[in-house]
PDB file as gemmi writes it, atoms N, CA and C in Angstrom:
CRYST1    1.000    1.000    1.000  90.00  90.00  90.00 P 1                      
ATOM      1  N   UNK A   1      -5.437 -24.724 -12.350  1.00  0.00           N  
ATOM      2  CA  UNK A   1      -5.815 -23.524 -11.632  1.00  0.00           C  
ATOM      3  C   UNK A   1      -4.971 -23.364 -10.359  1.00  0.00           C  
ATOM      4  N   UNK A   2      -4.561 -24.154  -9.872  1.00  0.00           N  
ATOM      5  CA  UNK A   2      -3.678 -24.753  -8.615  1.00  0.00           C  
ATOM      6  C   UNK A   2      -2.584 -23.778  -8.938  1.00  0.00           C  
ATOM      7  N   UNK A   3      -1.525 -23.667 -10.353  1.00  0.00           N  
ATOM      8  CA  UNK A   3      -0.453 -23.185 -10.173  1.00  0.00           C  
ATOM      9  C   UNK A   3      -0.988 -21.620  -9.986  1.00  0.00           C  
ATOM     10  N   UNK A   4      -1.799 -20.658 -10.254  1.00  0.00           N  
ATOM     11  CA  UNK A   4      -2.293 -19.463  -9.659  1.00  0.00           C  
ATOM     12  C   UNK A   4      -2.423 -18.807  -8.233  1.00  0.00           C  
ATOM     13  N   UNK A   5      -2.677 -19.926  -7.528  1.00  0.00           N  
ATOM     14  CA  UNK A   5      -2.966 -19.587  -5.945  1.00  0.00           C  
ATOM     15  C   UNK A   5      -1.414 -19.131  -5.406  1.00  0.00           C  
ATOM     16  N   UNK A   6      -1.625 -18.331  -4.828  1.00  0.00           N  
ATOM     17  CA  UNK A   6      -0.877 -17.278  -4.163  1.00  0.00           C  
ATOM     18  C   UNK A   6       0.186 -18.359  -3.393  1.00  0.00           C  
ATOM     19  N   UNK A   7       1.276 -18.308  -2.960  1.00  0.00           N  
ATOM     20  CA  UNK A   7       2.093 -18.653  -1.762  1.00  0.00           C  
ATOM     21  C   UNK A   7       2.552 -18.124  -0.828  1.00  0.00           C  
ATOM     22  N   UNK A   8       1.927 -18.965   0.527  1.00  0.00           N  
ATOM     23  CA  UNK A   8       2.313 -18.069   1.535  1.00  0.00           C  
ATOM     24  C   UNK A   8       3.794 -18.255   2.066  1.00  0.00           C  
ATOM     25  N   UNK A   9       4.317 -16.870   2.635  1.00  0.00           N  
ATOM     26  CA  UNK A   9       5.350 -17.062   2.810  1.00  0.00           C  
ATOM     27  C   UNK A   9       5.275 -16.393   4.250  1.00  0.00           C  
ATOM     28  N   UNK A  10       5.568 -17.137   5.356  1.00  0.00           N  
ATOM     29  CA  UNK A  10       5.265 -17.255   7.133  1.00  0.00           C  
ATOM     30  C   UNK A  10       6.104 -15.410   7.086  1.00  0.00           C  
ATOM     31  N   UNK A  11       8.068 -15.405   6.309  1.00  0.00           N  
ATOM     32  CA  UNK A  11       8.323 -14.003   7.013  1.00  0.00           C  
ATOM     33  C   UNK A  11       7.915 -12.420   6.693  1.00  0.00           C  
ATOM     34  N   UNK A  12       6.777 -13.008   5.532  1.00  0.00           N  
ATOM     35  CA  UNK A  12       5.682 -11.698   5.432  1.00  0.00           C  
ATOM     36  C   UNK A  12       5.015 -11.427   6.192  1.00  0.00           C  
ATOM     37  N   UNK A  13       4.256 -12.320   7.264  1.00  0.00           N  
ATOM     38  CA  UNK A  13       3.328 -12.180   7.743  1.00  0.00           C  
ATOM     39  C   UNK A  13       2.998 -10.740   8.342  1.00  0.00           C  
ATOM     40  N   UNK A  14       4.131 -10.343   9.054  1.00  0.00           N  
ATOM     41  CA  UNK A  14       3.786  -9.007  10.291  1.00  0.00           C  
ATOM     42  C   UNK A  14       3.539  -8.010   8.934  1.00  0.00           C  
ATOM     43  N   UNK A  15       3.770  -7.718   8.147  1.00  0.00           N  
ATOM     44  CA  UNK A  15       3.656  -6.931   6.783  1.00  0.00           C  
ATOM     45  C   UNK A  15       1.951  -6.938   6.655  1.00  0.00           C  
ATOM     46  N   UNK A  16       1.659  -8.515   6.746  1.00  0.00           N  
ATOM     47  CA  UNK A  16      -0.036  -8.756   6.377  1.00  0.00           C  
ATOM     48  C   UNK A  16      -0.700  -8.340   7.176  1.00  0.00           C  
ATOM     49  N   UNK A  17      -0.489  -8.863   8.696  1.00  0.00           N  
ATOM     50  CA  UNK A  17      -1.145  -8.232   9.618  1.00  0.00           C  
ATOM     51  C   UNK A  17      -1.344  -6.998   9.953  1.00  0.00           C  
ATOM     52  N   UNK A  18       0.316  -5.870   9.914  1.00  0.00           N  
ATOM     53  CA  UNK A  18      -0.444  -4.561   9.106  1.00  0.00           C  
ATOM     54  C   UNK A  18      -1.056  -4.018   8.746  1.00  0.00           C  
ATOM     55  N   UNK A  19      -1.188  -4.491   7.295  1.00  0.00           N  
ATOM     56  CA  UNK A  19      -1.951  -4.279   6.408  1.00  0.00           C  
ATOM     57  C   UNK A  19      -3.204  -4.119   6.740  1.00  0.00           C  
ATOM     58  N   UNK A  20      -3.845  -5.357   7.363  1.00  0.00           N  
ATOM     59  CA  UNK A  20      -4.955  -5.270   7.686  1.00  0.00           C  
ATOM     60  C   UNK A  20      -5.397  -4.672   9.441  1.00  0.00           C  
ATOM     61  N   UNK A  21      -4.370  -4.454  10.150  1.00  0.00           N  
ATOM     62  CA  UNK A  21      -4.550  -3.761  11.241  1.00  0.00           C  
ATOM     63  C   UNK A  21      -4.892  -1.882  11.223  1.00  0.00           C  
ATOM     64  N   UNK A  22      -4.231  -1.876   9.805  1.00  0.00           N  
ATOM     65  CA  UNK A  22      -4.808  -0.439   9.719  1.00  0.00           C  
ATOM     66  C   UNK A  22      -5.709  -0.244   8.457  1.00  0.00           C  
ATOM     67  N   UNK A  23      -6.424  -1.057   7.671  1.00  0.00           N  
ATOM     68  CA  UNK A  23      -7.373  -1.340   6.937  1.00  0.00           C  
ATOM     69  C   UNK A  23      -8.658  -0.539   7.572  1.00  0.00           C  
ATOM     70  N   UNK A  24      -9.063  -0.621   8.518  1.00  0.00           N  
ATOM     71  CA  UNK A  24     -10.160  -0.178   9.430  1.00  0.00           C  
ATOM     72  C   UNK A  24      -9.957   1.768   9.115  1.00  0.00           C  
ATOM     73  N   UNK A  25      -8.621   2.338   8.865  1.00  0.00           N  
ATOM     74  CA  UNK A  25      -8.202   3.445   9.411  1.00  0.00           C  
ATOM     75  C   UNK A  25      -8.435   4.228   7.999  1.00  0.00           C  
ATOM     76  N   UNK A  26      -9.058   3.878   7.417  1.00  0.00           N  
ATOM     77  CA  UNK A  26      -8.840   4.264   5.539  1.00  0.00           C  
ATOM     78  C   UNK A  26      -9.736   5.749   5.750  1.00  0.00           C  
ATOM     79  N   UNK A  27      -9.676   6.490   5.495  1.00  0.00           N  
ATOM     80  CA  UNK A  27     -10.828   7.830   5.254  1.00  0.00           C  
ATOM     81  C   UNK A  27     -11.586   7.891   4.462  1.00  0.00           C  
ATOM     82  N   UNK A  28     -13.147   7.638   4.264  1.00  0.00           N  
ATOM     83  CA  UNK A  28     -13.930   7.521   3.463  1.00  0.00           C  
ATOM     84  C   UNK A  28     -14.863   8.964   2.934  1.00  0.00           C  
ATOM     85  N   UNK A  29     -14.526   9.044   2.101  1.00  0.00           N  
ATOM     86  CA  UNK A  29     -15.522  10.422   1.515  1.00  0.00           C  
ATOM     87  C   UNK A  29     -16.586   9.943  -0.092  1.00  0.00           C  
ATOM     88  N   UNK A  30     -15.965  10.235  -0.997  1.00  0.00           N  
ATOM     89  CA  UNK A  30     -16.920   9.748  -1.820  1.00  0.00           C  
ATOM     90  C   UNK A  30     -16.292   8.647  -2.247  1.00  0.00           C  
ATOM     91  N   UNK A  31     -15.458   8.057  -1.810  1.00  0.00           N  
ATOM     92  CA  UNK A  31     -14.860   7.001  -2.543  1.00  0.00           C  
ATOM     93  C   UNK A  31     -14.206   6.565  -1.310  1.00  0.00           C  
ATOM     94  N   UNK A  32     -13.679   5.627  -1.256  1.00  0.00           N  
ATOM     95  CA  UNK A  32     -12.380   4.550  -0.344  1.00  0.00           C  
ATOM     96  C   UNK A  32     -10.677   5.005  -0.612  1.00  0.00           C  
ATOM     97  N   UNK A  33     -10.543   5.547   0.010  1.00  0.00           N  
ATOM     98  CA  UNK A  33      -8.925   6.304  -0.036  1.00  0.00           C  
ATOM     99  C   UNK A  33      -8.076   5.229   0.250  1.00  0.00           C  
ATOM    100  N   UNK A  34      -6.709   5.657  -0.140  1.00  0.00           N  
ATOM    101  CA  UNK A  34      -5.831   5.280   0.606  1.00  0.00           C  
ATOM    102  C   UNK A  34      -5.195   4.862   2.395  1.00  0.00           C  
ATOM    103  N   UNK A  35      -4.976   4.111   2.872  1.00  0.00           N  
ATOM    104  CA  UNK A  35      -4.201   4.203   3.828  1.00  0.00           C  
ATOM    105  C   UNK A  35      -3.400   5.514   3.864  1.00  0.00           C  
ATOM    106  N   UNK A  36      -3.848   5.921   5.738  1.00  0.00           N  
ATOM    107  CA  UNK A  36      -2.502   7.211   5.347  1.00  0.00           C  
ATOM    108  C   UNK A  36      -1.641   7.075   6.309  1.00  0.00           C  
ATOM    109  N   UNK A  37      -0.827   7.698   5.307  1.00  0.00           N  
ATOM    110  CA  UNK A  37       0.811   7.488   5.841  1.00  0.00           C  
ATOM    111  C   UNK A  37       0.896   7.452   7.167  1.00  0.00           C  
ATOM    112  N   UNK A  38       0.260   8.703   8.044  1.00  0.00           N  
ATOM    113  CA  UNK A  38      -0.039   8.974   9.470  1.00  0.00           C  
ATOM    114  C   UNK A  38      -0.252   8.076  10.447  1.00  0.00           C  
ATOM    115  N   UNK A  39      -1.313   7.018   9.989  1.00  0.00           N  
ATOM    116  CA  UNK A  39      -1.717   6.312  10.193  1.00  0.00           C  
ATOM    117  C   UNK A  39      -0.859   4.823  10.067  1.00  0.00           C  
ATOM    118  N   UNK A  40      -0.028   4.619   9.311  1.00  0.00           N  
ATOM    119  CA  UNK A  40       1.424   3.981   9.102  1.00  0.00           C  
ATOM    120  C   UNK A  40       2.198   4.535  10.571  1.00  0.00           C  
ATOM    121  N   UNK A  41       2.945   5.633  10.425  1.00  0.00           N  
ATOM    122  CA  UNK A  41       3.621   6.058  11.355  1.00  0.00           C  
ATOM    123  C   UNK A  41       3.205   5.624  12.717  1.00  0.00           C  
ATOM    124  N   UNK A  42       2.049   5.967  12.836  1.00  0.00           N  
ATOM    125  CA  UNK A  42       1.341   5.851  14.161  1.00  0.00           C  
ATOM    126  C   UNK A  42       1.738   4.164  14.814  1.00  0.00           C  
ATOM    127  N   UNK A  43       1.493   3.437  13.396  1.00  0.00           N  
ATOM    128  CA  UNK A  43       1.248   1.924  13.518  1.00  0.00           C  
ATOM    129  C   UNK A  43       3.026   1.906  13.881  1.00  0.00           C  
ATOM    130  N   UNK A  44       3.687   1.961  13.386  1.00  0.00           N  
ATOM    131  CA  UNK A  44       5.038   1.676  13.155  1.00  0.00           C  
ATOM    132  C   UNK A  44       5.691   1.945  14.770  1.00  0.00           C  
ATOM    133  N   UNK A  45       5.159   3.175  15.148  1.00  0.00           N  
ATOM    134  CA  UNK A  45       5.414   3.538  16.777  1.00  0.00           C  
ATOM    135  C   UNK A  45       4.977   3.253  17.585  1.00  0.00           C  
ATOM    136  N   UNK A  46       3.876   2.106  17.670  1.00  0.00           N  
ATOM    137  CA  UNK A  46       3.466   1.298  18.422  1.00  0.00           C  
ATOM    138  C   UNK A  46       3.830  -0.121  18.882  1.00  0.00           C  
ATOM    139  N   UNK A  47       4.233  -0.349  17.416  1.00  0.00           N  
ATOM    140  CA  UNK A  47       4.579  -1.626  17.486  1.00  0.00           C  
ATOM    141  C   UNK A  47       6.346  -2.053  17.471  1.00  0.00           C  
ATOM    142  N   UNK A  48       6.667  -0.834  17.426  1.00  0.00           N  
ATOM    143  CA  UNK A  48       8.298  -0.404  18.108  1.00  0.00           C  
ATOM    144  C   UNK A  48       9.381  -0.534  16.777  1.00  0.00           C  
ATOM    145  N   UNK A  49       9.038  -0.341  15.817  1.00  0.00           N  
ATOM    146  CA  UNK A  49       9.562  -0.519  14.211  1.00  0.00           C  
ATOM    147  C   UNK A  49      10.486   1.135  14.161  1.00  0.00           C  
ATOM    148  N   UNK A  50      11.331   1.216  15.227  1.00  0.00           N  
ATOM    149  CA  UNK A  50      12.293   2.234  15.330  1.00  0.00           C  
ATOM    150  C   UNK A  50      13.365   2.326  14.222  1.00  0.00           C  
ATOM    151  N   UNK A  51      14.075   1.425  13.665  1.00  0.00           N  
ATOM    152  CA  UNK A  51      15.064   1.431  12.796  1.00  0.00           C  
ATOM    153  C   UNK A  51      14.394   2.079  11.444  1.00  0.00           C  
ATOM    154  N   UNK A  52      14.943   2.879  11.056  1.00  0.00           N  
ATOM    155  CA  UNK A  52      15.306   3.742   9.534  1.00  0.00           C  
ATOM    156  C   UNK A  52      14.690   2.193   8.277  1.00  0.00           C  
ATOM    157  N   UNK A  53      15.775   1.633   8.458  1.00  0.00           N  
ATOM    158  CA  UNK A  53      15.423   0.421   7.723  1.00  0.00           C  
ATOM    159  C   UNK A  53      13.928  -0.842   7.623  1.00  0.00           C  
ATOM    160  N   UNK A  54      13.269  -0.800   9.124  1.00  0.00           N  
ATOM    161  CA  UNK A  54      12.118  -1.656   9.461  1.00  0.00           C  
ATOM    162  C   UNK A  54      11.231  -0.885   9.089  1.00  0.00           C  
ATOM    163  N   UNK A  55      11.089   0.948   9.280  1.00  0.00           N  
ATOM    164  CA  UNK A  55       9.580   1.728   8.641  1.00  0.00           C  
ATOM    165  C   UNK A  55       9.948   1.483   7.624  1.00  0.00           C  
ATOM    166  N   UNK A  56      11.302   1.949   6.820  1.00  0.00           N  
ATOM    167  CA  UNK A  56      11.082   1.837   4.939  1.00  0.00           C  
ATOM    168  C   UNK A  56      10.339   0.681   4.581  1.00  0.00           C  
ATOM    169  N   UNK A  57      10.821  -0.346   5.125  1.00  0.00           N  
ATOM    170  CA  UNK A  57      10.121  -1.834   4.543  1.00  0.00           C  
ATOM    171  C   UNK A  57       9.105  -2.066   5.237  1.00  0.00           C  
ATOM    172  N   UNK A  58       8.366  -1.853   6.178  1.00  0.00           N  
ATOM    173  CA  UNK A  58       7.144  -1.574   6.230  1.00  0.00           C  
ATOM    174  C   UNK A  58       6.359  -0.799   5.643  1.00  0.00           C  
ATOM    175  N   UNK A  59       6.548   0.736   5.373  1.00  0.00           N  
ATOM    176  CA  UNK A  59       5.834   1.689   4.917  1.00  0.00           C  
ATOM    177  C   UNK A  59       5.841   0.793   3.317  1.00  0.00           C  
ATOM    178  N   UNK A  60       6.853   0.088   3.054  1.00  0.00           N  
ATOM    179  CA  UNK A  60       6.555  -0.695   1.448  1.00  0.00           C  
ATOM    180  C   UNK A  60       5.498  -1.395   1.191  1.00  0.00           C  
ATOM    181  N   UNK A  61       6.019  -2.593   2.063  1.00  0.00           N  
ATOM    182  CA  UNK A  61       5.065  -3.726   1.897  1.00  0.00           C  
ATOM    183  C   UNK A  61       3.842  -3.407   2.165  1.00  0.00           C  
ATOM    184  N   UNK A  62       3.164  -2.512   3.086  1.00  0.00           N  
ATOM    185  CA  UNK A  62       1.833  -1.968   3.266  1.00  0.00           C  
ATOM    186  C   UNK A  62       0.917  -1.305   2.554  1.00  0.00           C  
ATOM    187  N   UNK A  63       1.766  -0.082   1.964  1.00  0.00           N  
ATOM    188  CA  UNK A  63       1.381   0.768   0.449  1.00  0.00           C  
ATOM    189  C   UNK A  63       1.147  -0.366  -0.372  1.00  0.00           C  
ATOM    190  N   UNK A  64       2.113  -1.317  -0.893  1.00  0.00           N  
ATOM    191  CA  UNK A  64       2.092  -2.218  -2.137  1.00  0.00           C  
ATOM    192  C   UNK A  64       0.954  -3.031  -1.782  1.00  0.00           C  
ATOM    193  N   UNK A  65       0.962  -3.260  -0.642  1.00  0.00           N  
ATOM    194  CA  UNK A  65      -0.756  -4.052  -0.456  1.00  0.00           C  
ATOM    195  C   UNK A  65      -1.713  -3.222  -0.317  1.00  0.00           C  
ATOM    196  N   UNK A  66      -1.750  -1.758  -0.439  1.00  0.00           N  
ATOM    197  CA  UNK A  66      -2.838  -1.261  -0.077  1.00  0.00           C  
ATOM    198  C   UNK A  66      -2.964  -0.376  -1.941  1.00  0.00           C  
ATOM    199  N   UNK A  67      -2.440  -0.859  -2.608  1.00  0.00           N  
ATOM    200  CA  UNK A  67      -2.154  -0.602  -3.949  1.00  0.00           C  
ATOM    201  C   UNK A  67      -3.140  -1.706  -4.430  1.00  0.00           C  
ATOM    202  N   UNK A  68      -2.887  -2.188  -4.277  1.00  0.00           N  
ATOM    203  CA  UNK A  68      -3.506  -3.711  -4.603  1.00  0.00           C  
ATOM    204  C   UNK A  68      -5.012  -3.945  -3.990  1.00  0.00           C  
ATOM    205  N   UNK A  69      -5.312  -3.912  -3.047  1.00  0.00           N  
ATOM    206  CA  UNK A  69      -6.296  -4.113  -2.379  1.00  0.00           C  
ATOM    207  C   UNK A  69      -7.391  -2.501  -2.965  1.00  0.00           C  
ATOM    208  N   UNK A  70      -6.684  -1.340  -3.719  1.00  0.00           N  
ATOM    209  CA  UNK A  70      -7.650  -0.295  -3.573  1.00  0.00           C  
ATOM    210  C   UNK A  70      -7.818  -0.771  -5.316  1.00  0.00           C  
ATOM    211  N   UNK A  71      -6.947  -1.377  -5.878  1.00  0.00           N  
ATOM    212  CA  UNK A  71      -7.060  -1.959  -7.420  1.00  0.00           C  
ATOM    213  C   UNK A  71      -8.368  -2.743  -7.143  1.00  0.00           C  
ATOM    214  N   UNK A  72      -8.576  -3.670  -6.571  1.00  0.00           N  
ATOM    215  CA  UNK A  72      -9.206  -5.000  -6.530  1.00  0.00           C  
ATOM    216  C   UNK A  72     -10.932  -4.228  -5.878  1.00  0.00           C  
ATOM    217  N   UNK A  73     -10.383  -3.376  -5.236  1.00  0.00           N  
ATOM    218  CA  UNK A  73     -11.855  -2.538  -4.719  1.00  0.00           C  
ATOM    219  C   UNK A  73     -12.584  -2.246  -5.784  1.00  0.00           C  
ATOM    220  N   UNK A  74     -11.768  -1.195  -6.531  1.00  0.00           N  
ATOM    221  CA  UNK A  74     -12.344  -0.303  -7.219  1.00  0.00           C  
ATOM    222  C   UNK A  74     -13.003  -1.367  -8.672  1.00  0.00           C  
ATOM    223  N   UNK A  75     -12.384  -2.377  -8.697  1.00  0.00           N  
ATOM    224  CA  UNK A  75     -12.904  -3.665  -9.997  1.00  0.00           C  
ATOM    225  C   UNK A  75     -14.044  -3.560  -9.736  1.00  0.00           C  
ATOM    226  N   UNK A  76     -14.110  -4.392  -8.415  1.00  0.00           N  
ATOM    227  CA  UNK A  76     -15.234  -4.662  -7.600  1.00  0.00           C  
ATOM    228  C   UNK A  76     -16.648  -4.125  -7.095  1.00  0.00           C  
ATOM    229  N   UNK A  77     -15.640  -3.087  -7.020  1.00  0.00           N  
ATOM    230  CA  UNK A  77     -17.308  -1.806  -7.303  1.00  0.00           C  
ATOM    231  C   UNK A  77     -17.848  -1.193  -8.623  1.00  0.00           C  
ATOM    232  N   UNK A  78     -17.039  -1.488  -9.445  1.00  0.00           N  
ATOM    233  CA  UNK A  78     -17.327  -1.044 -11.171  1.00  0.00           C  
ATOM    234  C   UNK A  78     -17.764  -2.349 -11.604  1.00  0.00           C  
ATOM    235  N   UNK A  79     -17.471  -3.443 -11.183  1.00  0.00           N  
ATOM    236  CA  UNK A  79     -18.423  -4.970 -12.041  1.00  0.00           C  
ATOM    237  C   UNK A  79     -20.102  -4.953 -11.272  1.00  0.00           C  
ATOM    238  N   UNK A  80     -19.933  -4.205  -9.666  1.00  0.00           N  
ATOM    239  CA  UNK A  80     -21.366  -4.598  -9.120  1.00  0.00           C  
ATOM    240  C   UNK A  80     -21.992  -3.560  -9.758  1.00  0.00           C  
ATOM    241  N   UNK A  81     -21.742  -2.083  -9.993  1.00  0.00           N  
ATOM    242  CA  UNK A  81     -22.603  -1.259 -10.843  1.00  0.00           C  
ATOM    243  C   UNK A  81     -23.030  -1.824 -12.067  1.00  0.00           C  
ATOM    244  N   UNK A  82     -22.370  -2.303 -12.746  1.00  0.00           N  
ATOM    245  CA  UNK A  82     -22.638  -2.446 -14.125  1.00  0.00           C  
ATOM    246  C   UNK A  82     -24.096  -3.876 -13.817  1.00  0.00           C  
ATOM    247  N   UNK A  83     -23.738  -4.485 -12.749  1.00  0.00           N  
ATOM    248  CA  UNK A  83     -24.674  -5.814 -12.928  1.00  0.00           C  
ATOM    249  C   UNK A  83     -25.906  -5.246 -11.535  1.00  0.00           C  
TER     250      UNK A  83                                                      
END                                                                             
């Protein structure tokens, strides 16, 4: 089961922290949305991610985790209905 567990890799991190720094910022209506982009931008101009090149690969790695994380939601709320 060991070879499954994830590996961390230390020069993702500011990507993770991201991620979850604007986690809080999601818009909720009848369901759990996406991260929005806006809300990216906002993050990106705060934290001084000026280069063309540092938002693209941020705005990536954040979406792709917030891809993932709205996958793993939505499981999560369709296995607790059913039980």
């Amino acid at each position: 089961m060991l070879h499954k567990r994830p590996r961390y890799l230390p020069e993702l991190e500011a990507f993770w922290q991201a991620f979850w720094a604007l986690h809080p910022t999601r818009l909720r209506g009848s369901g759990v949305e996406p991260i929005q982009p806006q809300a990216i931008a906002a993050y990106l101009e705060i934290i001084g991610a000026n280069s063309s090149a540092d938002r693209t690969r941020y705005y990536g790695f954040i979406t792709a985790l917030d891809q993932v994380w709205l996958r793993w939601h939505q499981k999560k709320s369709s296995s607790q209905d059913k039980g």
